[in-house]
C-alpha positions as CSV (number, residue, x, y, z in Angstrom):
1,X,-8.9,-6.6,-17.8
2,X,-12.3,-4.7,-18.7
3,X,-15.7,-5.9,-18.8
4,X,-18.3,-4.6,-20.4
5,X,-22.0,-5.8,-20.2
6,X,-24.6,-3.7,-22.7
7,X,-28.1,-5.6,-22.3
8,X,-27.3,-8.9,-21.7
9,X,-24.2,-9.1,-24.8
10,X,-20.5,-9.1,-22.7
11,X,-17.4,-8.1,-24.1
12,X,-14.1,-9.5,-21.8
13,X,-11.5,-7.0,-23.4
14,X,-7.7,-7.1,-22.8
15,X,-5.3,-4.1,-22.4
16,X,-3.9,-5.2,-25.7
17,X,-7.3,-5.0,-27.3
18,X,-8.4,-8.6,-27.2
19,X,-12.0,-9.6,-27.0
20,X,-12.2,-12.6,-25.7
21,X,-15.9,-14.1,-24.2
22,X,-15.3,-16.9,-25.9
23,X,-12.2,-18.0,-24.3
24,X,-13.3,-17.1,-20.5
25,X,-17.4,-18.3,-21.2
26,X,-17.8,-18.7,-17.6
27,X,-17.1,-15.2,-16.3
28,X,-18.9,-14.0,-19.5
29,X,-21.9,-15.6,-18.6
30,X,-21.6,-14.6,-15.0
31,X,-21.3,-11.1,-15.2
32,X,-24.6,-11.3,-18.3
33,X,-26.3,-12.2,-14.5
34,X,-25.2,-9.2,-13.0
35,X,-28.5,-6.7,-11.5
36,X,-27.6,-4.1,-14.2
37,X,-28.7,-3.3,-18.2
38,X,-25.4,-1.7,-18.9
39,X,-22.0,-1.6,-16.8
40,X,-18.1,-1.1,-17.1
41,X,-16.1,-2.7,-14.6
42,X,-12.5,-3.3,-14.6
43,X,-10.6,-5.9,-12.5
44,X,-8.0,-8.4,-12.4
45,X,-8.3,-12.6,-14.2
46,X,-6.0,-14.7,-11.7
47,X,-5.9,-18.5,-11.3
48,X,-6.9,-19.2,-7.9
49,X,-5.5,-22.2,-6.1
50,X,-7.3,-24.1,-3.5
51,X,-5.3,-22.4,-0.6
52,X,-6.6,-19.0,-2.1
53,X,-3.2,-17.8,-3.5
54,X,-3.0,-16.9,-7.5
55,X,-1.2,-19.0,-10.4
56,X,-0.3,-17.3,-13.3
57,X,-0.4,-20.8,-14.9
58,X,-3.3,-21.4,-14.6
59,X,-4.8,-18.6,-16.8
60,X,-2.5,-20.2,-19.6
61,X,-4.0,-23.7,-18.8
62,X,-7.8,-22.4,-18.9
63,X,-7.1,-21.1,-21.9
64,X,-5.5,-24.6,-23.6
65,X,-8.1,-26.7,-22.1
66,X,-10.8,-24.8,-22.0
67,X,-11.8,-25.8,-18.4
68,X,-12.0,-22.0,-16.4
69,X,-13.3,-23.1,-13.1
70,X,-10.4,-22.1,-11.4
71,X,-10.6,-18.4,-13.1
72,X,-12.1,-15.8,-10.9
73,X,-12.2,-12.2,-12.0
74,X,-11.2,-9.8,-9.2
75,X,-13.0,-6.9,-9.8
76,X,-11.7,-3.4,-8.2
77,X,-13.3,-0.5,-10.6
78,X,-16.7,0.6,-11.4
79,X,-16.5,3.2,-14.7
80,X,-20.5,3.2,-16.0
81,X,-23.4,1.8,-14.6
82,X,-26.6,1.9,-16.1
83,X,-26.2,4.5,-18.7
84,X,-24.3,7.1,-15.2
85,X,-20.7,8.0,-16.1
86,X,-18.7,7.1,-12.8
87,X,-15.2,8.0,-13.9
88,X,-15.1,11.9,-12.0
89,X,-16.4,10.0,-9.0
90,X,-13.7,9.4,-6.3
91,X,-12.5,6.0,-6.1
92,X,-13.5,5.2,-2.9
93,X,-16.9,6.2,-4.1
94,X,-17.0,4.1,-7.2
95,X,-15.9,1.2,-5.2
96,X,-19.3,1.2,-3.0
97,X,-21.1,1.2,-5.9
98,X,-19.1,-1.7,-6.9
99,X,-19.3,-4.0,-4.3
100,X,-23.8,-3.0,-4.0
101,X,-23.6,-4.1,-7.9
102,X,-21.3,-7.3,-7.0
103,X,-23.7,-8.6,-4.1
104,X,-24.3,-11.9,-4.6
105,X,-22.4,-12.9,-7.9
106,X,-21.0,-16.1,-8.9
107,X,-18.0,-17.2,-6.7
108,X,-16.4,-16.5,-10.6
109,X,-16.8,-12.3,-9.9
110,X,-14.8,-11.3,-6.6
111,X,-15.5,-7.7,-5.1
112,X,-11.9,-6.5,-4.8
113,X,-11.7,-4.9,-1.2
114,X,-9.2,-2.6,0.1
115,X,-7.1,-1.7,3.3
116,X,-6.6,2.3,3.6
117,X,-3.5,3.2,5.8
118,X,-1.1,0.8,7.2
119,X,0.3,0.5,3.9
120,X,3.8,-1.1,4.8
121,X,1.9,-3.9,7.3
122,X,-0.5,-4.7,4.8
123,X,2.5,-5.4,2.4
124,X,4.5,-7.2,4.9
125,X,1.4,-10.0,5.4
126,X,1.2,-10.2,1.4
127,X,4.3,-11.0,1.6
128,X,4.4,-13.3,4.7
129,X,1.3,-15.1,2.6
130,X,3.2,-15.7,-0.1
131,X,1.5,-13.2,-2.5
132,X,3.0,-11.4,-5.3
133,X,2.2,-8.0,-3.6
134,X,0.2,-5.2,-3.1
135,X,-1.3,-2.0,-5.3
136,X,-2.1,1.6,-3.8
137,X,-4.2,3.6,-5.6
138,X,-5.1,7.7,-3.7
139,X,-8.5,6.6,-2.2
140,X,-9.8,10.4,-4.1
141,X,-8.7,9.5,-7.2
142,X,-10.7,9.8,-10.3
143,X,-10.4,7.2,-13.2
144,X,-8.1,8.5,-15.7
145,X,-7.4,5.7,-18.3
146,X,-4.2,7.6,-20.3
147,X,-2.4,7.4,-16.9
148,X,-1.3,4.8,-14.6
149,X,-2.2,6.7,-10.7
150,X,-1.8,3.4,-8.9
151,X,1.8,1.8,-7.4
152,X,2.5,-2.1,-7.3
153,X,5.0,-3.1,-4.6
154,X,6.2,-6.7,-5.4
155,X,7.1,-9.1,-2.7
156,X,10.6,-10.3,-3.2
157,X,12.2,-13.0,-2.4
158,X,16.1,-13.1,-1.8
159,X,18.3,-16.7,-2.1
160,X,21.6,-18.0,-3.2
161,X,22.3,-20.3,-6.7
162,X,24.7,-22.0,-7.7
163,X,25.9,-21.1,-11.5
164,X,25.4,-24.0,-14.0
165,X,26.6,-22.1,-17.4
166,X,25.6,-18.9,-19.3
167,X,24.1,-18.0,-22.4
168,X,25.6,-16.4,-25.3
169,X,24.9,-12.7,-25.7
170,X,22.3,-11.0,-28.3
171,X,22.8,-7.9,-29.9
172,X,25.2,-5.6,-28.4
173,X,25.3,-7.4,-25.1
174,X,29.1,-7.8,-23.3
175,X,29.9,-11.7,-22.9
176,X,27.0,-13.2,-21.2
177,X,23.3,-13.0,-22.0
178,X,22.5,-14.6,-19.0
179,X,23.5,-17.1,-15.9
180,X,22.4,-20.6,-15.8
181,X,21.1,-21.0,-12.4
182,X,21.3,-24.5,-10.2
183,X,21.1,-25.6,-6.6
184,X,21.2,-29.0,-4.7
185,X,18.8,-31.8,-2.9
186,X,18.8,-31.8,0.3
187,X,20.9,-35.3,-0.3
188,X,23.2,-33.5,-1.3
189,X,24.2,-31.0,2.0
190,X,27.1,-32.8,3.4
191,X,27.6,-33.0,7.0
192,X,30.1,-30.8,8.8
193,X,34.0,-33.1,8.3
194,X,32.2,-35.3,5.6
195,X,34.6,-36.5,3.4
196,X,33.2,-39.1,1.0
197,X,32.6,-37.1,-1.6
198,X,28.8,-37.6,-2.0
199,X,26.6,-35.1,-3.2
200,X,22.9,-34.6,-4.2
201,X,21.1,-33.8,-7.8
202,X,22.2,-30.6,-9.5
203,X,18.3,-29.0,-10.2
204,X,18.3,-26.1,-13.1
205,X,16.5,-23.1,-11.3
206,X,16.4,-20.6,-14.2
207,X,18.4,-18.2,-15.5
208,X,19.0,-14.2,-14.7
209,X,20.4,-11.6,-16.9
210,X,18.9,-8.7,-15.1
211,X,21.0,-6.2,-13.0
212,X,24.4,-7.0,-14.4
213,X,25.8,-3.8,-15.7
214,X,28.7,-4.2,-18.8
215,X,31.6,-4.1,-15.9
216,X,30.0,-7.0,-13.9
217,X,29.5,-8.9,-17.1
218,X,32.9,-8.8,-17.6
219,X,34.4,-9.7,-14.5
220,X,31.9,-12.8,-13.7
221,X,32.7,-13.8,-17.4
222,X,36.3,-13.4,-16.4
223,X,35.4,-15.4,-13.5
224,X,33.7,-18.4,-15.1
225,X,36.9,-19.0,-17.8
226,X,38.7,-21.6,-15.8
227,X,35.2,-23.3,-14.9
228,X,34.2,-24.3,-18.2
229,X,33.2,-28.0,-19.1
230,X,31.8,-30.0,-21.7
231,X,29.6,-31.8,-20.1
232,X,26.5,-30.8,-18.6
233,X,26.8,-30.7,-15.0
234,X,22.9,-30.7,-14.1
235,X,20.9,-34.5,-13.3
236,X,18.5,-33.7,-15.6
237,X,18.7,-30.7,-18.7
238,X,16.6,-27.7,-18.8
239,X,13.1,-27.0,-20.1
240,X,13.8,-25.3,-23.9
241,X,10.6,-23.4,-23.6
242,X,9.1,-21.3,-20.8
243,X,6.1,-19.4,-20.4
244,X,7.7,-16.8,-18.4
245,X,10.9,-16.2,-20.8
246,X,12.5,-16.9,-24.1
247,X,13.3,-20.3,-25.2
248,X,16.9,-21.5,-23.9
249,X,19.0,-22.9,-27.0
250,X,21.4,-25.1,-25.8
251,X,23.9,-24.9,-27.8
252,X,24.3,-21.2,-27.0
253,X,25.2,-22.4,-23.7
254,X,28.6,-23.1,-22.6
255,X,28.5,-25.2,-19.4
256,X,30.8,-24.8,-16.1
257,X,31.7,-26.8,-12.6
258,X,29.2,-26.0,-9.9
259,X,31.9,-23.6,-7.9
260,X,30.4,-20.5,-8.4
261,X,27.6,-18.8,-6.3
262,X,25.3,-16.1,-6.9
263,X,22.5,-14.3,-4.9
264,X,19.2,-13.3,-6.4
265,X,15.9,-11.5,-5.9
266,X,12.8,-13.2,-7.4
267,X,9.2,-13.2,-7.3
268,X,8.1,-16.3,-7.3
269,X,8.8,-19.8,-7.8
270,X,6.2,-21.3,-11.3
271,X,4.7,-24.5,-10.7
272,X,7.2,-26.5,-12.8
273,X,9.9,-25.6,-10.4
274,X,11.9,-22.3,-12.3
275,X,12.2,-18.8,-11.1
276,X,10.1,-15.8,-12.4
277,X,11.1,-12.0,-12.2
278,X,14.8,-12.8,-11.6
279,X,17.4,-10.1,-10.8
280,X,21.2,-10.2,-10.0
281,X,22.5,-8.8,-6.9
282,X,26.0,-10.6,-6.7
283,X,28.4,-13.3,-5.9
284,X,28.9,-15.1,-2.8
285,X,32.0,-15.8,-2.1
286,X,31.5,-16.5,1.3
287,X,29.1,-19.4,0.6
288,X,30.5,-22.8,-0.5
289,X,28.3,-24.6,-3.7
290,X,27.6,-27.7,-2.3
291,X,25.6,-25.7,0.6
292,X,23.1,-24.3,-1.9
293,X,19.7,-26.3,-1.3
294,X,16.2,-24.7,-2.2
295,X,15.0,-23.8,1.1
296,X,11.9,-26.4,2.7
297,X,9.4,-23.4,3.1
298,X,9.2,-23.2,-0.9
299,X,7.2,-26.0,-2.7
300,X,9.2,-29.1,-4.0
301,X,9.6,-29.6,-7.8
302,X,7.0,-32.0,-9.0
């Protein structure tokens, strides 16, 4: 997100062309405060939570209820300053300028600060922190806004589900659109030579599609034919509309006994308890459904 500030008048501009003051007024009127007549500045809107990590979520909610006091605008890019082109300047260069111009702002404007070296440590404590990831940027770079001269590296997180159903195919898609993704309370983990059949609530986790080439479409369609069922087997059915995906119409969805297991990569887990960034890495075989419980260290559905 870019921000522009020409004496006093603010435009908050989107890489999709949006201009949007209105709709953040608080970090509009906050950078209008900055020491400068004119500046250029380009950063990062996140949804803060009160333990400091971002919410995605809560950019979306801001923007329905109007209320952006959890908004803060990461800023990591000074382009013009008072009238001075900064764009040939190397970036490590721009940035002290930055963070000089940033002194002092609102708690809504957040000087962006960077670790040089010891890349792979600093992405293993995002990571331990439970942050989305990290970007590396050449610390001599000049700003060059046809071109992308930067590298995310996502955190990912790697768990088993069990499969609930899958989605019919769109366009010239082999046999599944996607898997319908479950797992278990903890009620629900039986104890070693338990035998009285009892079992926990079936939770809908999300869906993947990702990473399932035309053969291994096949095969776990294959796989899924003497599964199939009429009824639902989750406690509860699952949200028709997401803000991280398309909507899920059910009766596209052809349901099947909890037996099969899957393992996944994923970013995060969204507020409302489903997966984001989901991608197929294969079946377990080796791990029985009813073992499948969401792990303690993520947070519990609400």
């Amino acid at each position: 997100m870019h921000a522009r500030l020409d004496a006093s008048r603010v435009n908050i501009l989107t890489r999709r062309g949006n201009d949007w003051p209105q709709k953040y007024p608080t970090i509009a009127k906050d950078i209008a405060r900055l020491p400068a007549k004119s500046a250029y500045l380009d950063g990062e809107l996140c949804g803060v939570l009160p333990d400091g990590r971002t919410a995605f979520n809560l950019i979306q909610n801001a923007s329905d209820t109007g209320q952006s006091g959890s908004l803060v605008l990461f800023l990591f890019d000074l382009l013009f300053l008072d009238g001075e082109d900064l764009t040939a300047m190397p970036l490590v260069d721009r940035k002290v300028r930055l963070e000089k111009l940033l002194a002092g702002a609102p708690s809504s404007l957040v000087y962006n600060d960077h670790q040089i070296g010891r890349g792979p440590a600093f992405h293993r404590l995002a990571c331990q922190r439970g942050l989305e990831g990290i970007v590396s940027k050449r610390i001599d770079g000049r700003y060059e806004p046809d071109r992308r001269p930067w590298l995310k590296t996502k955190c990912l997180n790697r768990e088993e589900f069990v499969v609930v159903g899958w989605s019919d195919p769109e366009g010239s898609r082999h046999r599944i659109g996607s898997l319908l993704l479950g797992y278990y309370t903890p009620d629900g983990k039986r104890a070693r030579g338990a035998s009285d059949g009892s079992a926990g609530k079936l939770i809908y986790a999300g869906r993947v599609g990702t990473g399932m080439p035309v053969a291994e479409l096949e095969r776990v369609w294959r796989r899924l034919q003497p599964f199939t069922v009429d009824k639902m087997p989750l406690s509860e059915p699952p949200p028709r509309g997401s803000r991280f995906g398309s909507p899920l119409v059910l009766s596209r969805v052809h349901w099947v006994r909890p037996e099969m297991v899957v393992e996944v990569s994923f970013v995060e887990w969204t507020p409302d308890g489903l997966l984001r960034h989901v991608v197929y890495l294969g079946e377990r075989e080796d791990k029985p459904a009813r073992e499948v419980v969401r792990p303690s260290y993520f947070p519990a559905q609400k």
